[in-house]
C-alpha positions in Angstrom: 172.5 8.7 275.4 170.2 9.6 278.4 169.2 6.6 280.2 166.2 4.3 278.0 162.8 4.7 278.8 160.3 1.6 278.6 156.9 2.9 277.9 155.4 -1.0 276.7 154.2 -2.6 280.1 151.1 -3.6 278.7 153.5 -5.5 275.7 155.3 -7.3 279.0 157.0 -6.5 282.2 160.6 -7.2 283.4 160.5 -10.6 286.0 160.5 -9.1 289.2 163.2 -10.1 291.7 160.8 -11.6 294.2 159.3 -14.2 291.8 162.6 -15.1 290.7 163.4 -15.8 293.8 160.7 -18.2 294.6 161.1 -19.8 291.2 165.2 -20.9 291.4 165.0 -23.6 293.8 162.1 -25.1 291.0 165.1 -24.9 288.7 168.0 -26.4 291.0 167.6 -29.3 293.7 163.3 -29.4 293.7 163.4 -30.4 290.1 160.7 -33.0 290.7 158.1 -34.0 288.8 154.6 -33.5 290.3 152.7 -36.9 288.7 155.7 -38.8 290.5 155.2 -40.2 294.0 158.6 -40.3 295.3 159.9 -37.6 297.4 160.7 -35.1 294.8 157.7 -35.6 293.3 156.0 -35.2 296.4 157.6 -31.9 296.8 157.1 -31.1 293.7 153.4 -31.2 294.3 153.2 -29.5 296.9 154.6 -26.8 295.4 152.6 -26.6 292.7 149.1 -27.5 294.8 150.2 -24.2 297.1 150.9 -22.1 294.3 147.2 -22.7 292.5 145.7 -22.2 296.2 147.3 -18.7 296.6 146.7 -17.6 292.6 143.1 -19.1 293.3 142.9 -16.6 296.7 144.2 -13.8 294.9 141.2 -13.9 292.2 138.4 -14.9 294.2 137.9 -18.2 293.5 138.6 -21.9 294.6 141.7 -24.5 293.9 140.2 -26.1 291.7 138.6 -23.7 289.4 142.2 -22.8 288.7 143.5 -24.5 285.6 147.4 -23.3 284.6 148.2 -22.5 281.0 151.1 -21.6 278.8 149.6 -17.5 279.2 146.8 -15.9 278.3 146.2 -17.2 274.8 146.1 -20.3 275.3 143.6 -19.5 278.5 141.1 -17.7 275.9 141.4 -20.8 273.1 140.7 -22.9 276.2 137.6 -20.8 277.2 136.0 -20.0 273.7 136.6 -23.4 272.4 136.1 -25.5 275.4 132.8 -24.3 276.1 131.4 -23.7 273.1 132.3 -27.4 272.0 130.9 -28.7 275.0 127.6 -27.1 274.5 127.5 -26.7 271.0 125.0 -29.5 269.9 121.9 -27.2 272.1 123.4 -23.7 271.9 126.1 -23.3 268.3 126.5 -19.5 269.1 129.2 -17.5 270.1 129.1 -13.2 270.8 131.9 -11.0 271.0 133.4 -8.1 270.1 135.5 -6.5 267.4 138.0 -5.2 269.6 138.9 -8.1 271.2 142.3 -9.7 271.6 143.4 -11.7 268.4 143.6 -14.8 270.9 139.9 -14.8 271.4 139.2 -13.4 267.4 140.8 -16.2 266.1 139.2 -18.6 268.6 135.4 -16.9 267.2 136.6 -17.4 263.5 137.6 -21.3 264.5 134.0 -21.7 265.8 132.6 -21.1 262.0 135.1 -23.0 260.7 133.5 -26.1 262.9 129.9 -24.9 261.8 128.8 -22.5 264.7 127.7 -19.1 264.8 129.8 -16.0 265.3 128.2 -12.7 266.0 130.2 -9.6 266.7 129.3 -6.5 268.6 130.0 -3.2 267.8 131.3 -1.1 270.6 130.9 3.2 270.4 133.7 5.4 269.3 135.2 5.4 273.6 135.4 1.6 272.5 132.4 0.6 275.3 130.7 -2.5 274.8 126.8 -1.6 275.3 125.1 -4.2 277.4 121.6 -4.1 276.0 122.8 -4.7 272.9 125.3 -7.5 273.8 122.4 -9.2 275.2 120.8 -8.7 271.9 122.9 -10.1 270.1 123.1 -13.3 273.0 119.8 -14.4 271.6 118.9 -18.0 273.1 121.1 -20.5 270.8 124.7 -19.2 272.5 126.6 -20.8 274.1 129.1 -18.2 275.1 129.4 -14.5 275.3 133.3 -13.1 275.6 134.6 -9.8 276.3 138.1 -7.9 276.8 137.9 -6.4 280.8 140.4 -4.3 280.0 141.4 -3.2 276.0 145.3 -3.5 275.5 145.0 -1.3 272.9 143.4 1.9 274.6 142.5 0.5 278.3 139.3 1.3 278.3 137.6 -1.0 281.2 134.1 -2.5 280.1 131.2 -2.7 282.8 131.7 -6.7 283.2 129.1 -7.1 285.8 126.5 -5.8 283.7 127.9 -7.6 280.3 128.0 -11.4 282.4 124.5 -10.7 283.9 123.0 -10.2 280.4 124.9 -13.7 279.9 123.5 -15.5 282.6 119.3 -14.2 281.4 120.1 -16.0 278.4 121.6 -19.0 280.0 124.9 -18.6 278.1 128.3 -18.5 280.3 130.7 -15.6 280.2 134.1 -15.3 279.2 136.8 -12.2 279.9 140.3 -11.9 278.9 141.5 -10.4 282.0 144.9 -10.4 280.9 145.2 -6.1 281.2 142.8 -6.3 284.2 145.1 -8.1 286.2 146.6 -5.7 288.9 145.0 -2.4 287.3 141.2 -3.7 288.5 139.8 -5.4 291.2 139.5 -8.9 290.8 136.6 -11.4 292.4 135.1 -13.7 290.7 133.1 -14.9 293.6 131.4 -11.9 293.0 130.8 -11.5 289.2 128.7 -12.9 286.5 132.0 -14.4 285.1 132.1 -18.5 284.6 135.7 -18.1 282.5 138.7 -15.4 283.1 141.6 -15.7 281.6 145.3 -14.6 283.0 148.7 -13.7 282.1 152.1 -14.1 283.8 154.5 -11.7 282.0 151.6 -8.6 282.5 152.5 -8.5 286.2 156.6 -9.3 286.8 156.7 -13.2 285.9 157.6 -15.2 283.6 156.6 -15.4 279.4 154.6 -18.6 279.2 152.5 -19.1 282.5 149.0 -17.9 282.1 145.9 -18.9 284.0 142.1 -19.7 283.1 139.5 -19.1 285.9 136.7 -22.2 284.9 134.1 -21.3 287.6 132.9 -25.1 289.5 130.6 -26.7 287.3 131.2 -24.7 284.1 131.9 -26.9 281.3 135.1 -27.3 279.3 136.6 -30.0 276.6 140.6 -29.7 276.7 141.9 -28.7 273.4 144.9 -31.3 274.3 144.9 -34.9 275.0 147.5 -37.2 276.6 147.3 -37.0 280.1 144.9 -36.7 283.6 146.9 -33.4 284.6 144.9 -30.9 285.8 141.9 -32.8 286.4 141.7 -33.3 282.7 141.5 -30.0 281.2 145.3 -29.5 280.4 147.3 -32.8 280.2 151.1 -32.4 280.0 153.6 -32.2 283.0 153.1 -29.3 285.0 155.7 -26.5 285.2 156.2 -26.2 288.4 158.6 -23.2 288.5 156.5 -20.8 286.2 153.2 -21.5 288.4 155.0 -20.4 291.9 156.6 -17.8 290.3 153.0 -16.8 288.7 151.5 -17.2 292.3 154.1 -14.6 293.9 153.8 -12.2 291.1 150.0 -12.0 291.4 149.8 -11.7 295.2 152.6 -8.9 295.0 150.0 -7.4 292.3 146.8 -7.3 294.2 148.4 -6.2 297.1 150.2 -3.3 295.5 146.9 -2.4 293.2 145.5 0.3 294.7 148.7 2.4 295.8 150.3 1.6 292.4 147.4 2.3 290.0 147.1 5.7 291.9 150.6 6.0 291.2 150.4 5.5 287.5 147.0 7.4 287.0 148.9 10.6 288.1 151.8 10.2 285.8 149.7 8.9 283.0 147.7 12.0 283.2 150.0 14.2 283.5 152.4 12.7 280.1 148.2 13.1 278.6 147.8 16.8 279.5 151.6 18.0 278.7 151.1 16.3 275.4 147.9 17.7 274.6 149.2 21.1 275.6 151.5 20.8 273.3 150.0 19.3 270.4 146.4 20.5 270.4 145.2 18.3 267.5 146.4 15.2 269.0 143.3 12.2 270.1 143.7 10.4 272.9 141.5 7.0 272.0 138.9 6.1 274.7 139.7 9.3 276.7 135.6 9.7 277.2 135.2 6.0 279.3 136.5 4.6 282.3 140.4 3.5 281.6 142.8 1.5 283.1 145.3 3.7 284.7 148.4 2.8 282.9 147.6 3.3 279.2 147.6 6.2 276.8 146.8 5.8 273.3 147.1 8.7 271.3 147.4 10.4 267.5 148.7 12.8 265.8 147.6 13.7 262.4 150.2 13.7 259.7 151.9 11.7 261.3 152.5 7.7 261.3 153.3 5.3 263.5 156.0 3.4 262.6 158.4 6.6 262.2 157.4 7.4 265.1 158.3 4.6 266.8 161.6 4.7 265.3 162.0 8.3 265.9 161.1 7.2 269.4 163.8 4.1 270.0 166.5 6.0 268.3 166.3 8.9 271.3 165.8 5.6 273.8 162.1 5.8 274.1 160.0 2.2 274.1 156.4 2.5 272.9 154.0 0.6 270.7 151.6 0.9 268.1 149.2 -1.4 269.9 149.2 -4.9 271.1 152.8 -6.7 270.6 150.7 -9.8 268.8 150.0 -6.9 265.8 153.9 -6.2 265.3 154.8 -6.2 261.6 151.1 -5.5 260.6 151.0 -2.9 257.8 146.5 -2.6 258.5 145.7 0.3 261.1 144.7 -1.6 264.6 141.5 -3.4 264.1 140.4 -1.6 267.7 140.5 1.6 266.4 139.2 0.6 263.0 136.2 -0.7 265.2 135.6 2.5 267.1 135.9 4.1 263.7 138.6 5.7 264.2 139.2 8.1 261.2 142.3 6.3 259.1 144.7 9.3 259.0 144.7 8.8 262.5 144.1 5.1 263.1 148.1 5.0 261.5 149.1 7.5 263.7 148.8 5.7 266.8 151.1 5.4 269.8 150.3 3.3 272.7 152.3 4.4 276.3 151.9 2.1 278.5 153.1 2.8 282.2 154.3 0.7 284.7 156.9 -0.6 287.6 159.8 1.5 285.7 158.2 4.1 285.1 159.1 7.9 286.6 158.5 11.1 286.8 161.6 12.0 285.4 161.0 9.3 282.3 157.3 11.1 282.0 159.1 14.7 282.1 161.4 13.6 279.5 158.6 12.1 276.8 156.9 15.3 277.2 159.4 17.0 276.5 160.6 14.7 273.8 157.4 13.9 271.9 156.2 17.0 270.6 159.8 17.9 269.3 159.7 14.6 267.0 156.1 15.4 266.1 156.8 18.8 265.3 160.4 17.2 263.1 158.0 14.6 261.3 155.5 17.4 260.2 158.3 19.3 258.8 159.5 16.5 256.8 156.5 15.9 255.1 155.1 19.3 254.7 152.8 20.2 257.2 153.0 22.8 260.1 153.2 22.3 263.8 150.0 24.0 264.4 
């Protein structure tokens, strides 16, 4: 068999060898615990201290407004539920969208279940949050307004300066899960409307189970754990020590590579788009007419369905998705497209490529190649022609 080709970055990346490297010694003899104040603990903290300075540097903010988590849904629960419980008594409201991140969904739904106020905004059929209506639908009783930077689904990037200054005129704070933005967007918060971002290790070369939640100075939070004074309150628990310097590494490697390696992946994305589309000329590419991130293409085929394609796909080597990982298993079309109204027939068509460090020209080449043969197979077998 020719050699595999991963097309699920935006599912997770492979540990890169640099922030392994930083993160072994964590593992061996500077095993410390950070809360201890012996020598290895010492050590131990200021490892940790360093590595929360240089994530903080890398997203624009301060040491302290860095609080680590366990990865980006946990950073989201933290955000949605922490604030809205600390402000609920004056403001029970929450807005978001219906093509966010199950992490921050579920989070909205647990906010009714405690007696608040969920409201849901629809986005157009490129998936685009409108900001007039978001600040509609802000009113003056919420607390919180959250919204996806970057979709994981179909990558389309929403205008977050615009959606966090309709937050702050209704004196609600702003949430975005920037767990796709990371390294595929610039990145300040000094200079956006945004009081919470959340952040995911395993998006960008390190580790499953280190995440991040950007709490802007003075922005409220209540811990959704208990037990310790860790982290200045907000997430008691010892400190893994390992996972945030090798967090730290993999997100300075990422900002600093952004621009060269987005450019890199926009052309190859682009090209794997317009070979397909030459060759299947019914196929949808899903938020094609808005601004996307440059490493994912979504895209359907009618008469077609996903889940033999993505068999047809693994069995010739290929890695894809049908959207985000956390959906694997589902038998419902993705709850993205559904919400750009995405016709069904193709809503259970879709593919998600997503592009990234191991990705080629020759791997892009070969799915072009590749694709519209198993299309074209799939077709035959249930009847319908190539067109």
């Amino acid at each position: 068999m020719p050699e595999p080709i991963y097309l699920d970055h935006s599912a997770t990346t492979p540990v890169r060898p640099e922030v392994l490297g930083a993160m072994l010694p964590f593992f061996g003899p500077r095993f410390g615990n950070p809360s201890s104040t012996h020598r290895w603990g010492r050590e131990a903290r200021v490892a940790l201290d360093e590595a929360r300075e240089r994530l903080a540097r890398a997203l624009g903010a301060t040491a302290d407004e860095v609080c680590f988590t366990s990865g980006g849904t946990e950073a989201d629960n933290l955000a949605v539920l922490g604030a809205w419980r600390a402000l609920r008594d004056g403001r029970p409201a929450v807005v978001s969208t219906p093509i966010e991140h199950k992490a921050v969904l579920a989070a909205v739904e647990r906010v009714e279940a405690e007696g608040g106020i969920a409201r849901l905004v629809d986005v157009d059929a490129q998936a685009r949050v409108d900001p007039a209506a978001f600040a509609a639908a802000l009113g003056d009783d919420s607390a919180l307004g959250s919204v996806m930077w970057v979709n994981n689904e179909v990558g389309v990037i929403q205008d977050i300066a615009a959606l966090g200054a309709a937050a702050r005129e209704h004196g609600a704070l702003f949430h975005t899960d920037g767990v796709q933005a990371l390294g595929k967007v610039a990145i300040d918060v000094r200079a956006l409307p945004v009081d919470y971002l959340s952040v995911s290790g395993h998006k960008v070369g390190a580790p499953k189970g280190i995440g991040a939640l950007f709490i802007r100075r003075g922005a409220p939070i209540m811990p959704l754990m208990h037990g310790g004074s860790q982290d200045r309150g907000r997430r008691p628990g010892t400190e893994n020590v390992a996972m945030a310097v090798g967090f730290a590494r993999a997100v300075e490697l990422a900002v600093a590579e952004r621009e060269a390696e987005c450019a890199r992946l926009e052309a190859l994305r682009d090209h794997l788009e317009q070979a397909l589309l030459a060759r299947i000329p019914d196929a949808v590419v899903h938020g094609r007419g808005a601004p996307r991130a440059a490493h994912v293409l979504n895209i359907s085929v009618p008469g077609t369905d996903s889940e033999s394609m993505l068999m047809a796909l693994d069995l010739q080597g290929v890695a894809c998705s049908a959207g985000s990982a956390c959906q694997s298993g589902s038998i419902d079309p993705s709850h993205v497209l559904s919400a750009m109204r995405v016709p069904h027939e193709l809503a259970v068509a879709s593919i998600r490529m997503s592009l990234g460090a191991m990705s080629t020209e020759a791997h892009v080449a070969r799915v072009a190649e590749l694709f519209p043969a198993l299309i074209a197979k799939a077709r035959r077998l249930s009847g319908l022609s190539t067109r």
